[in-house]
C-alpha positions in Angstrom: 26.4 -7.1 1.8 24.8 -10.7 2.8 22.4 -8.8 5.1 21.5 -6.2 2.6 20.9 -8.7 0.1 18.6 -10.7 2.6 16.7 -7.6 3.2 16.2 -6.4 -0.3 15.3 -10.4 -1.5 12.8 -10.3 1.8 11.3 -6.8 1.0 11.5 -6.7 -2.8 13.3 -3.5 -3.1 12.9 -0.2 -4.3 11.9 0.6 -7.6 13.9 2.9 -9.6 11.8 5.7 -8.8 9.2 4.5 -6.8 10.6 3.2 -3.7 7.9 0.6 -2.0 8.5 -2.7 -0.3 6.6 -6.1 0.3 5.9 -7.0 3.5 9.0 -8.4 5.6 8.1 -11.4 7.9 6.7 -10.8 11.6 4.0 -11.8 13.5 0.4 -11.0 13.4 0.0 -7.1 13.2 -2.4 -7.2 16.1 -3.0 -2.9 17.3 -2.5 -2.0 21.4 -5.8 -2.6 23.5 -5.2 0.5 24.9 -5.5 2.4 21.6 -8.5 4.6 19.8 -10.5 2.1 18.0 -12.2 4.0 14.4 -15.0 5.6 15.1 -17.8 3.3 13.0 -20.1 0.2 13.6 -18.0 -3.1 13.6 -16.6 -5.2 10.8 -18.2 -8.3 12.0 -21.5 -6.4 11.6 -21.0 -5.3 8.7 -19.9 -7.8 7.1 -22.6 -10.0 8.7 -24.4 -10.6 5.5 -21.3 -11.9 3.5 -20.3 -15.6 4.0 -17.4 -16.8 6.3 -14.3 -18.1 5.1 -12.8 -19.5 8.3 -11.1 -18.1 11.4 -9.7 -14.8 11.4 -12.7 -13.2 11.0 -12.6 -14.1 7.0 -15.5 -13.2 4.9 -15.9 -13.7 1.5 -17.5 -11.2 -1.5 -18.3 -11.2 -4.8 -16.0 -8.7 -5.8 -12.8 -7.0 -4.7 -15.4 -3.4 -4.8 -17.8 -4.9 -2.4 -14.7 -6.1 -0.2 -13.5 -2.7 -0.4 -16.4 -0.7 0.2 -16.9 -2.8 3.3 -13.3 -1.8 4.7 -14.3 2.0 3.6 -17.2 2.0 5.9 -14.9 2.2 9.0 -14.8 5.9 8.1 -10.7 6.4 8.3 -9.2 9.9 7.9 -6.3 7.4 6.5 -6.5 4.5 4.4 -3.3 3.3 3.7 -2.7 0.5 1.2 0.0 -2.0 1.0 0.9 -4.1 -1.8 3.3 -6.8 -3.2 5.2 -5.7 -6.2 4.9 -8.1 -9.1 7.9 -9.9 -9.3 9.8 -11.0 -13.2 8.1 -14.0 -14.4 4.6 -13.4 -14.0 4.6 -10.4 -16.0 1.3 -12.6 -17.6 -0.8 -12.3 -13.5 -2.3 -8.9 -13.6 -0.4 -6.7 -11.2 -1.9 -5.7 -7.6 -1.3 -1.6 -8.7 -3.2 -2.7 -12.1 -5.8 -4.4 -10.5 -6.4 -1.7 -8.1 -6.2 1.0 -10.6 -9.1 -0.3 -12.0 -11.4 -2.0 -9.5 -11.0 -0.4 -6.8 -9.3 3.4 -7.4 -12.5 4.3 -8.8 -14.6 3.9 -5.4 -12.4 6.2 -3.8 -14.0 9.3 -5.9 -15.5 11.9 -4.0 -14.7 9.8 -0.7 -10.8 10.5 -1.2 -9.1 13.7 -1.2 -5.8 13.1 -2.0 -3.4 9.6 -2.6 0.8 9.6 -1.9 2.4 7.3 -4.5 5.8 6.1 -3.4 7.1 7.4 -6.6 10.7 8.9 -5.9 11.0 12.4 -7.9 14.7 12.6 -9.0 15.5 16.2 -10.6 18.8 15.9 -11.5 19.5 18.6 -8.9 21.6 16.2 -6.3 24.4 15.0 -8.9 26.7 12.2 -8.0 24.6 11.3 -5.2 21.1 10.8 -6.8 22.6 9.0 -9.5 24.3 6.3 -6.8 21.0 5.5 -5.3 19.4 5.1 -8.3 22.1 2.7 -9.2 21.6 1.3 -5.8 18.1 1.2 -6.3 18.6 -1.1 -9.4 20.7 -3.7 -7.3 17.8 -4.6 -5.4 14.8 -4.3 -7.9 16.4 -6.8 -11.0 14.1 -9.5 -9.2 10.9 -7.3 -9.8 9.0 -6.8 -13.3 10.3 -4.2 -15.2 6.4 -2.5 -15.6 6.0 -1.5 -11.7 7.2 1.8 -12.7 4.8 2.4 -15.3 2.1 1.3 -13.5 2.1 3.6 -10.4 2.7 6.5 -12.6 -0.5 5.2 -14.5 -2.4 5.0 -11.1 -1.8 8.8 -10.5 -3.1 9.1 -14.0 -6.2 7.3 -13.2 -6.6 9.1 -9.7 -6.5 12.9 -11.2 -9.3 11.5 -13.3 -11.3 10.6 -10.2 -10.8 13.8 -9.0 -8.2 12.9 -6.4 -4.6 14.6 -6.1 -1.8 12.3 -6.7 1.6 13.2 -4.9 5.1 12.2 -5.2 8.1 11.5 -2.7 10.6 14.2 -3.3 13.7 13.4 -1.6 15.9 15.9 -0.5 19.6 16.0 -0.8 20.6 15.3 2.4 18.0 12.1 1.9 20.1 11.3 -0.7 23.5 11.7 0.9 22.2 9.3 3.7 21.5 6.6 1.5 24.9 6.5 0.1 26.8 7.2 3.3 25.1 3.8 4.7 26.9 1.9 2.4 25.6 -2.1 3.2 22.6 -0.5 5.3 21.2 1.6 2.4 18.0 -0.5 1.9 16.9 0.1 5.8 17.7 3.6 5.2 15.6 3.9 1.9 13.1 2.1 3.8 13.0 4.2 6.7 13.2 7.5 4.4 10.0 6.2 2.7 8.4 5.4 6.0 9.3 9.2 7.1 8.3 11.2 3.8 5.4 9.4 3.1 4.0 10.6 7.4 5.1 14.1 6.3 3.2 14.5 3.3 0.1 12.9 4.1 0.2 15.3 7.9 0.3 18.1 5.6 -2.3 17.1 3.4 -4.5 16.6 6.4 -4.4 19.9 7.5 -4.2 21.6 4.2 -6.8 23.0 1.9 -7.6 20.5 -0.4 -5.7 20.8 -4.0 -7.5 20.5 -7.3 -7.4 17.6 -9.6 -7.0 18.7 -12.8 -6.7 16.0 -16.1 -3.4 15.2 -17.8 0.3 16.1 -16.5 2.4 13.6 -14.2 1.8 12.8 -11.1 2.6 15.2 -8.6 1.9 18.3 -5.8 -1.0 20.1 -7.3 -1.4 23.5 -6.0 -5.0 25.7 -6.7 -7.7 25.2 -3.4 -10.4 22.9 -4.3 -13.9 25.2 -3.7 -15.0 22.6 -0.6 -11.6 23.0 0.9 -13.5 22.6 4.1 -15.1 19.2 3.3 -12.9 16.3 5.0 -12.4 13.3 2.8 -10.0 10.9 3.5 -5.9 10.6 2.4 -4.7 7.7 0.7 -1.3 6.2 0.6 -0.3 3.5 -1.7 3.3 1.8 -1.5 4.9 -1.6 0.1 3.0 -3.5 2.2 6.1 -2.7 5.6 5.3 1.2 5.4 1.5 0.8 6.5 1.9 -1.4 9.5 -0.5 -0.3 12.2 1.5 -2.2 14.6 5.1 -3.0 13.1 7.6 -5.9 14.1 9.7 -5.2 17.0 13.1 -3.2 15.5 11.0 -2.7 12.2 9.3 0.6 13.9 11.1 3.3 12.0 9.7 1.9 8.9 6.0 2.3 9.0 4.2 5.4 9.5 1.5 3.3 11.0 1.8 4.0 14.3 2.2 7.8 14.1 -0.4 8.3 11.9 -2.8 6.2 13.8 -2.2 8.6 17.1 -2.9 11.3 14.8 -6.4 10.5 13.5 -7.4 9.1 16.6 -7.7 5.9 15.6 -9.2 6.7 12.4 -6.6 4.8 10.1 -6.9 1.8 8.2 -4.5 -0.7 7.1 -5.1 -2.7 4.2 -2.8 -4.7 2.5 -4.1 -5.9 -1.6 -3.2 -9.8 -2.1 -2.7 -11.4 -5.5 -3.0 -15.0 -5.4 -0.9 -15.9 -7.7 1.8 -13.9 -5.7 1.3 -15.7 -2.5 3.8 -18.8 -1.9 4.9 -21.1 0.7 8.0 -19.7 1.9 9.3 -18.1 5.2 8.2 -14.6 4.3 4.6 -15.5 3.5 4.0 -18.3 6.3 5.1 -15.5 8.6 2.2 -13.7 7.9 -0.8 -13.9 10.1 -3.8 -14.4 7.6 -1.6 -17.3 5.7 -2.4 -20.2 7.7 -6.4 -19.2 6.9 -5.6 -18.8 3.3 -6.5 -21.7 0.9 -5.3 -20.8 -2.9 -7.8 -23.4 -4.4 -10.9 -22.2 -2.2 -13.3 -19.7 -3.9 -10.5 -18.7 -6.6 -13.8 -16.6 -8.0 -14.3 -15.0 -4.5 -12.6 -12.4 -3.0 -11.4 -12.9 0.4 -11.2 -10.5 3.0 -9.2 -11.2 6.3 -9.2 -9.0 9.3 -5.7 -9.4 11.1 -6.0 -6.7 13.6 -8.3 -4.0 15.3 -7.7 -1.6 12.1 -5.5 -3.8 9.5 -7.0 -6.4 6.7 -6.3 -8.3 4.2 -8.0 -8.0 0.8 -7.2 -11.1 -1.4 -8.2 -10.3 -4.7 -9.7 -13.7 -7.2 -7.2 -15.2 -8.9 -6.3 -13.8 -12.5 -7.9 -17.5 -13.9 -10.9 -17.2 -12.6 -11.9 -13.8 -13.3 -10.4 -15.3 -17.5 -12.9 -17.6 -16.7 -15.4 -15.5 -15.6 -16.1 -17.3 -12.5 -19.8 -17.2 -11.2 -19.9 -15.4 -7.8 -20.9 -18.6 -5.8 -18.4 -21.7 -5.8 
């Protein structure tokens, strides 16, 4: 139990029905030289009209959209986004799904097809077993805030408004029976079934006609053809900041589709993890990152930062919730 307990405090858990972890420590998530770069004009260059903010190829903007549409113009078939869940205690910081529901979800309209929440669907259909993970689930999510929930489902909302399909883990009942049969290993197991589901769906939805967004309903697996079925937009998918790694820490491979869905798209997949401020602190986890010795909480708390850690991964570090109170002017 001490080691799943290490792993849930390190990864922040599973929520009770969305399953989606914080990064764990590693090094620098640095892609292989040997693989497909994406197919578009160079950060650097792009970004060459937005001041520097250190090494690590750091530039600052003056809002998390301009950040964003920056990373967008790499052109990826897959943009997958990673977050840190907000944790009890700072129920009062504006949480990373909240802030990206509404800065940032709405750039992705009529650029993203579809977005894979890591919202577990549980039907009741698995018995004993589904309700033992979701007690299970509970052990290692008391440290988060009890509005995570709430607030993915309320992204999926918001995306079917943008006209982009939200869709929904739906673990199967052998998935379930796994969980539960790993007894102190359950957490690497949820992680890895994440990790696994979340490759499957978005594969599919890459090679799928494209479904229709339609208003109201939860979020889930819509099913009519969109008329442009043949346009190619990219697939979003938004959990834990583990499950995106484009190149994950040795003996942490089997939970990230990173590297699978990378080969896929021929290099056209983006990894972009969202950053709260507030969230960051100085502890093992976060030191181990490879943007956290560049990162300096008090410098241009109006700005937003934006790292890039690897070939095809950044680091978005959104202004901090005072500042933007404050409304901050753009330049420090």
């Amino acid at each position: 139990m001490r080691r799943r307990g290490a792993l849930a405090s390190r990864c922040g858990g599973a929520l009770l029905v969305a399953a989606a972890c914080s990064r764990a420590p590693g090094p620098g998530a640095a892609a292989s030289a040997s693989a497909p770069a994406p197919p578009a004009a160079s950060f650097a260059a792009s970004a060459a009209s937005a001041a520097s903010c250190g090494a690590l190829e750091c530039r600052l903007f003056d809002s998390p959209e301009a950040a964003f549409r920056e990373v967008l113009a790499l052109e990826p078939r897959v943009l997958a986004i990673g977050e840190t869940h907000a944790q009890r205690g700072l129920e009062g910081i504006p949480s990373t799904t909240r802030r990206f529901t509404e800065e940032l979800l709405p750039v992705l309209g009529g650029r993203a097809s579809d977005v894979v929440v890591e919202i577990w669907v549980a039907d009741g259909s698995c018995g004993k077993q589904e309700k033992q993970v979701a007690q299970q689930q509970r052990d290692v999510t008391v440290t988060q805030a009890p509005t995570n929930q709430n607030e993915f489902v309320t992204l999926g909302h918001a995306a079917r408004r943008h006209g982009i399909v939200p869709h929904v883990l739906r673990p199967s009942c052998e998935e379930y029976a796994r969980i539960v049969d790993a007894g102190a290993g359950d957490v690497a197991t949820m992680l890895e079934m994440i990790a696994r589901l979340t490759a499957e769906k978005v594969r599919r939805l890459l090679t799928q006609p494209r479904a229709a967004a339609t208003t109201g309903g939860a979020p889930g697996d819509a099913g009519a053809a969109r008329a442009d079925a043949g346009a190619a937009r990219m697939v979003v998918a938004y959990g834990g900041a583990m499950h995106n790694d484009a190149a994950p820490r040795p003996g942490r491979e089997a939970w990230s589709f990173g590297p699978a869905l990378r080969a896929e798209t021929g290099g056209r997949y983006v990894e972009l993890d969202l950053i709260v401020p507030e969230y960051v602190k100085d502890t093992e986890a976060w030191r181990s990152l490879p943007w956290y010795p560049h990162f300096d909480r008090a410098s241009h708390p109006g700005k937003t930062k934006l790292y890039r850690s690897g070939p095809e991964s950044f680091v978005l570090v959104l202004p901090s919730a005072a500042a933007v109170d404050a409304g901050a002017p753009a330049t420090p």
